[in-house]
N, C-alpha and C positions, 0 to 999 in steps of 0.2 A: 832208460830210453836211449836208445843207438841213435846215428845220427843219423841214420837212413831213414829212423819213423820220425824223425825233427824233421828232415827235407819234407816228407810224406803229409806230414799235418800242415805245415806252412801253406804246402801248396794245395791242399784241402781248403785251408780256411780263406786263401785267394780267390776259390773256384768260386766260392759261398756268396763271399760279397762279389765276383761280380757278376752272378747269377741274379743277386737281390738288386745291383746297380742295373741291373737291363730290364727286368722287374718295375723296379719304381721308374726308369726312364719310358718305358713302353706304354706303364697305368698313368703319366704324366703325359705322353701323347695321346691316350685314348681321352682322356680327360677334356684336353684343351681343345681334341677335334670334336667331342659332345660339346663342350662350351661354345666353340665356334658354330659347331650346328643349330643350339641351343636359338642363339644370336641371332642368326642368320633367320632361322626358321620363326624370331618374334618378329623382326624387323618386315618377313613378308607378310607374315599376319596381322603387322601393326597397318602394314600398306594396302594391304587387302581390305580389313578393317574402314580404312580411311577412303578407299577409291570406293566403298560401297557406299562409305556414308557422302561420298561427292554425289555417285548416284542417284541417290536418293534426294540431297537437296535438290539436281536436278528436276528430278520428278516434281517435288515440292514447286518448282519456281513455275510450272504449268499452271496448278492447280491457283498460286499468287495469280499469273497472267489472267487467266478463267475468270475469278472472283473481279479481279479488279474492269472489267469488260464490260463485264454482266454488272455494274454498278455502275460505269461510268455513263451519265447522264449523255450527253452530246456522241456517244460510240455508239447509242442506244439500236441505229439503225444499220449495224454494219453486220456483214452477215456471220454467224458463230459457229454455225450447224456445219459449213465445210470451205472451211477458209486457211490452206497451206502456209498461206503468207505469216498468218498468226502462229499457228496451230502443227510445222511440220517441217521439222532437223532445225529449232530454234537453237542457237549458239547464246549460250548461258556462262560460259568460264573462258574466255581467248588466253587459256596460257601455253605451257609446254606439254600439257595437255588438255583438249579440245572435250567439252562436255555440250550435252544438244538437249533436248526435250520432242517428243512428237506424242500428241493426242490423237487418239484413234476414236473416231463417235463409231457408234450403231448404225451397222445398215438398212436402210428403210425397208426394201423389197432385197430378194435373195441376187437379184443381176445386178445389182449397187457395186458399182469398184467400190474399192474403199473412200470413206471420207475423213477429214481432219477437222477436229470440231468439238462439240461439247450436248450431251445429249440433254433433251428437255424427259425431266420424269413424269409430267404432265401429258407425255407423246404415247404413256404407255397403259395399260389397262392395271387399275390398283385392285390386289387381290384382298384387301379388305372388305372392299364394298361390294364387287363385282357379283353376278348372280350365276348361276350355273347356266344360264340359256348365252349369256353375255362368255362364258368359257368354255361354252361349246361354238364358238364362232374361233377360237386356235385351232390350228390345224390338226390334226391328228388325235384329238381333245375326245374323249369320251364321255356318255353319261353316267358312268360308272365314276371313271374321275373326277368328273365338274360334282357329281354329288360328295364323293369324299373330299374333297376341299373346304366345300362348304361345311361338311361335319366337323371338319380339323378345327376350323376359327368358332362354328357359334359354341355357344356355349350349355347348349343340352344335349346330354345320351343319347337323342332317340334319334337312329340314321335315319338319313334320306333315304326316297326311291329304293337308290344304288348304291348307299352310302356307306361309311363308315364308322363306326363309333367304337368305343373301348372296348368293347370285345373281343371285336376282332383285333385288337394291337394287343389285347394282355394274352392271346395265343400265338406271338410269335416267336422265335425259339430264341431270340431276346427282345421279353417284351416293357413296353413302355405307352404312355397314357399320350392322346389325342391334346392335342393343345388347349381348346374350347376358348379361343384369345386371337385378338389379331396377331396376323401374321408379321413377324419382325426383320424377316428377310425373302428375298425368292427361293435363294438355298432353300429356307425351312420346307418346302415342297417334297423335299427327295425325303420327307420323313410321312408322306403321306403314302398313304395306299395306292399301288398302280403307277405312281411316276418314278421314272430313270432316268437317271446322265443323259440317254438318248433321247430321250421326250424332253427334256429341260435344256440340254445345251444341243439338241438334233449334232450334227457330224462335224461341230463345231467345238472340241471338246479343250481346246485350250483360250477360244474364247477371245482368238483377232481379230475377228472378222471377214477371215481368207481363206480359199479354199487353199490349204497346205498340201500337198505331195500325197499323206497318208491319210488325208481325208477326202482321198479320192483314187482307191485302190479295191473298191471291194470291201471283201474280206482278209485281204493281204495283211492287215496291222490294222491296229486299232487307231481310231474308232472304225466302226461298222457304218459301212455307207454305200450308195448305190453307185456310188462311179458315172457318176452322170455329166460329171462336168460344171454340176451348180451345187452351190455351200447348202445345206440343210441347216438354218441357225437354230433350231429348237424353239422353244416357246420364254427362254428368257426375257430376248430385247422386247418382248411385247407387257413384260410383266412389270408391276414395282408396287411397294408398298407406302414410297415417300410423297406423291402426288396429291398436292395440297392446295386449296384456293383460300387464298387470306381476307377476300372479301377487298379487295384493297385496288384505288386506280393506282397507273403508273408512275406518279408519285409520292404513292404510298399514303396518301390519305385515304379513309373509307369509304368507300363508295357512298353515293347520294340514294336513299330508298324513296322512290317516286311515289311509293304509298301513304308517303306523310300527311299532315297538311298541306290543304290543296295551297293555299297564297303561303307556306311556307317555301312551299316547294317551287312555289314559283320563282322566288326570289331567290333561292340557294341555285337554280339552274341556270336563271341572268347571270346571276355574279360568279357562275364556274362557266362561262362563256359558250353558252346553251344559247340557240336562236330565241329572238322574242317570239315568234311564231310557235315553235316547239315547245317552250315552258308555256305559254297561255294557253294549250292544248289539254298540258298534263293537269292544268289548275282547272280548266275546263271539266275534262273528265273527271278529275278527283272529287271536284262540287258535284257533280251526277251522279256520282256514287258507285267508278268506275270503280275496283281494285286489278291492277295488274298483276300477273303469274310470271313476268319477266320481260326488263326491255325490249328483249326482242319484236315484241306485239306493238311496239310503239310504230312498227314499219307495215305500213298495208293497212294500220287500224281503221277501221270505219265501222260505228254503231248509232244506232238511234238509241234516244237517250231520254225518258221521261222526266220535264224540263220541272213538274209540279210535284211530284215525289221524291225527286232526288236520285230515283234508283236507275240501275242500269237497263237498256232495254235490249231489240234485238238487233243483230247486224242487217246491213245495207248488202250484206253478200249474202242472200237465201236463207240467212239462219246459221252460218260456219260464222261463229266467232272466234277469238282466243278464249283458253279460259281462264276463269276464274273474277268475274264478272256477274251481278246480282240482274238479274231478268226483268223488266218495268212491269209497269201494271196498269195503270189508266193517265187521263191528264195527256196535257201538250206534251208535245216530242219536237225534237230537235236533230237532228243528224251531224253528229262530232265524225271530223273525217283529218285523222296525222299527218300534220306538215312536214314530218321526218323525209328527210332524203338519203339516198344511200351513203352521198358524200358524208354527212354528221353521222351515219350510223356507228363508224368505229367508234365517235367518241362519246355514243351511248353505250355501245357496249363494255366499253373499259371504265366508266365512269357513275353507272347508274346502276340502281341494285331496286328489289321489290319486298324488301327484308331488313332489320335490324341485321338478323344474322348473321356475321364473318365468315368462319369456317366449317368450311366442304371438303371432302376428301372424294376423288375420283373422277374429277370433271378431265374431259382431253382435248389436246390443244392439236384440233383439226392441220394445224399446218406442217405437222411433221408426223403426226400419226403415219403406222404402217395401216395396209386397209381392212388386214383380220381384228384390228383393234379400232378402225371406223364402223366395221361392219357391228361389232359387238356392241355399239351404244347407239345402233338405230341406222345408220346409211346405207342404202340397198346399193346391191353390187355392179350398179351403174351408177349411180352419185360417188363410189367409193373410188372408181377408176377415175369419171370426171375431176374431182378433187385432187387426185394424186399427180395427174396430168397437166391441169393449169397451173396448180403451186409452182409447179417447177419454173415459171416462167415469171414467176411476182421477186418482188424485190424484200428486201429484209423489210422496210418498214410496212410493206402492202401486208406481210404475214405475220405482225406485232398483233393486228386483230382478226377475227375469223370471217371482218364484214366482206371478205372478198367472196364468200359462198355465196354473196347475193351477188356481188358486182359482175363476176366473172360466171353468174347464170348458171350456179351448182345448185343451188337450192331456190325451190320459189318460198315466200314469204313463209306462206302457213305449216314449209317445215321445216322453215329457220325456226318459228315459233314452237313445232315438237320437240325439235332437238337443241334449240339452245339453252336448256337446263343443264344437260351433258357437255356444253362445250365452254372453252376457256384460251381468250387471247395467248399467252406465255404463262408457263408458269413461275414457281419461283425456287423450284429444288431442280439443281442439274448434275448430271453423272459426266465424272471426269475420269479418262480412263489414259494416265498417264505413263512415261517411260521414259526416265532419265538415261542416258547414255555414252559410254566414248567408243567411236569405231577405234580409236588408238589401242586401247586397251581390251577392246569386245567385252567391257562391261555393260551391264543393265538393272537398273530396279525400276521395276512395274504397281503402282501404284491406281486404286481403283479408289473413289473422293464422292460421296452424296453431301451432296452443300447446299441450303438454304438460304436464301438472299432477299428475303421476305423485308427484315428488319432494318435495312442499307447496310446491315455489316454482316458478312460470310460467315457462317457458323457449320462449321463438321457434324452432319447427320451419320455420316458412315465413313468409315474406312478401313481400309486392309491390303496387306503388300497380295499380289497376283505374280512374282518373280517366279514362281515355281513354275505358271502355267503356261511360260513363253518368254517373249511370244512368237517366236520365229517370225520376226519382220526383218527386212531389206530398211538398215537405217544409219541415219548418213548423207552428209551433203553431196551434188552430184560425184567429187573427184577423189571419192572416200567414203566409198558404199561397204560394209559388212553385214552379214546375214546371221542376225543371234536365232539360234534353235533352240526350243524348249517345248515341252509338254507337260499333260496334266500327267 
């Protein structure tokens, strides 16, 4: 080898390593900047992670405030249905950064600004029990619909009228069997024949309460809406499946059945601080061999009464009694006439029952009812306006019981006595429709809460995050407003 191919390999095998030195220096930088990115990129996701689950407790600390309200004995009369002060840009974390809560209730009628508040499920028509004549009072409601509803829950093959049964679900081009069971959500609707997003959530389809930008375009974006200038909410806020009467007065003991023994009864209504007037009445009628069909009849009641048979006779009003009442027959008569006054009526109604029996499902609590779902359990469409119009004028505790339908001259007696089968002071399952928040960060988790409060202690009927469907609100104290957007 010459010395010219000795210079030549040296400087070959120079070239080599530092070919391989620039090599390992360059996959040593790429490295360290994936490391670094790596890092970086857990570190935002660990914070991401962490500001969602701030969010979220946020939400959570609503759903605590709710619960603890709706228990709190001496709060009992403060108003919940739309009260900001409670219920709207609550500050829950004062650190470096600012976390809020706001509850969004349901709005009664479609021209309702929005309210802050806690909705009663008792306010809403329960599609378990409901009848098809009672779901033809939704707007837009068909008897095609109202009959396949009714086919989806009972539990035989053979359709309604208009209905639906399995046959017609195992021909569709993915088919699947009719429920024949109660209903365990309102969603489950959109599994019936005939309803859509549009009929269930109307032009309301992420479900605030607000008429948004693109729920009032036409046909511009979806949803499809008439550009009218007013929310179409669908048939949701009127629906629920959790609407429950525990049989229970307001502190929770059982109601007293006026059916009992008469000198029992008499005694158990002195000592739950019932007039002596009104318990000597009901021990009265009970010895004649009245049976009541519900306290309500205790108000206006006036019957002649066959004092030598025991049995009931006929009313002092032409023959209109209440019913359920045995008719006399011969023998002295007497005229039993209710010392009840409107003032004690609340506290028959929330106190006195005509039954062993606890629980009822689908009674509605007149004082926050919308009116498609007063109309649906009997109020004609002048009592439904009358009612919608003086509530708004009663105080929280005048709307604890429904006795204002008398006080405030919405109903006369004898149809407080038709419809108070259907009706129900408060109830005891309410929908929390939460939204933790930081305008600092424009995060949000939306949280939707069915909660039972029957027992004094809050218990989770339902829930499920809503983060997807919104909610494009304006939220935020006044000097620190952001506008989170979201759709379904």
């Amino acid at each position: 080898m010459n010395r010219f191919e000795g210079t030549f390999r040296r400087d070959r095998d120079r070239g080599v390593i530092l070919f391989v030195t620039l090599v390992i220096l360059l996959m040593t930088g790429l490295l360290a900047a994936g490391l670094n990115f790596y890092t970086r990129s857990q570190l935002a996701a660990s914070r991401a992670d962490r500001n969602a689950a701030q969010a979220t407790e946020a939400a959570n600390a609503a759903l605590i405030q709710a619960a603890a309200l709706l228990l709190d004995g001496e709060r009992a009369d403060e108003d919940l249905t739309d009260n900001p002060e409670l219920f709207k840009d609550v500050l829950v974390a004062d650190g470096n950064i600012q976390w809020y809560f706001t509850v969004l209730r349901d709005r009664v009628e479609d021209d309702d600004a929005p309210a802050y508040g806690i909705t009663d499920e008792s306010a809403k028509l329960n599609l378990i029990v409901a009848t098809a004549q009672q779901l033809m009072m939704l707007p837009g409601m068909t008897p095609e619909i109202a009959d396949a509803i009714i086919d989806w829950r009972d539990r035989d093959d053979t359709p309604g009228p208009q209905g639906a049964e399995g046959k017609y679900y195992e021909q569709l081009a993915h088919p699947y069997s009719p429920k024949n069971g109660p209903f365990e959500s309102v969603d489950e609707l959109l599994l019936v024949r005939g309803v859509t997003e549009l009929l269930l959530y109307g032009e309301d389809l992420n479900r605030n309460g607000l008429l948004d930008a693109n729920e009032n375009d036409g046909d511009k974006s979806l949803p499809p809406d008439n550009a009218d200038g007013r929310l179409d909410s669908g048939w949701y806020r009127y629906l629920t499946v959790y609407s429950i009467d525990q049989g229970r007065a307001p502190d929770g003991s059982p109601k007293l059945n006026i059916n009992g023994n008469a000198d029992q009864v008499y005694d158990l209504m002195v000592k739950a601080g019932f007039s002596q007037e009104l318990s000597q009445f009901v021990r009265e009628a009970r010895s004649s061999g009245v049976r009541f069909s519900h306290p309500a009849e205790l108000l206006g009641f006036e019957r002649e009464v066959s004092v030598s048979s025991g049995r009931g006779g006929r009313s002092s009003r032409g023959g209109r009694v209440p019913s359920g009442a045995s008719a006399g027959d011969s023998g002295q008569t007497k005229l039993l006439v209710s010392p009840l006054t409107p003032e004690e009526l609340p506290k028959v109604l929330e106190e006195l029952s005509t039954s062993r029996r606890g629980l009822s499902l689908g009674k509605v609590n007149p004082s926050e009812a919308p009116k498609p779902v007063l109309m649906a359990i009997g109020f004609t469409d002048a009592e439904a306006d009358d009612a919608i119009s003086k509530r708004a004028g009663l105080s929280p505790e005048q709307l604890h019981s429904y006795a204002w339908l008398i006080s405030e001259n919405v109903l006369s007696a004898e149809r407080l006595w038709a419809l108070a089968p259907r009706l129900i002071g408060r109830g005891s399952t309410f929908r929390i429709d939460a939204v933790g928040y930081s305008p600092q960060l424009g995060l949000f988790q939306r949280i939707e809460t069915v909660l039972d409060v029957s027992s004094g202690q809050p218990r989770t009927l339902y829930s499920r995050d809503l983060t997807g469907l919104g909610p494009a609100y304006v939220l935020g104290p006044e000097n620190d407003r952001i506008t989170i957007s979201g759709g379904r």
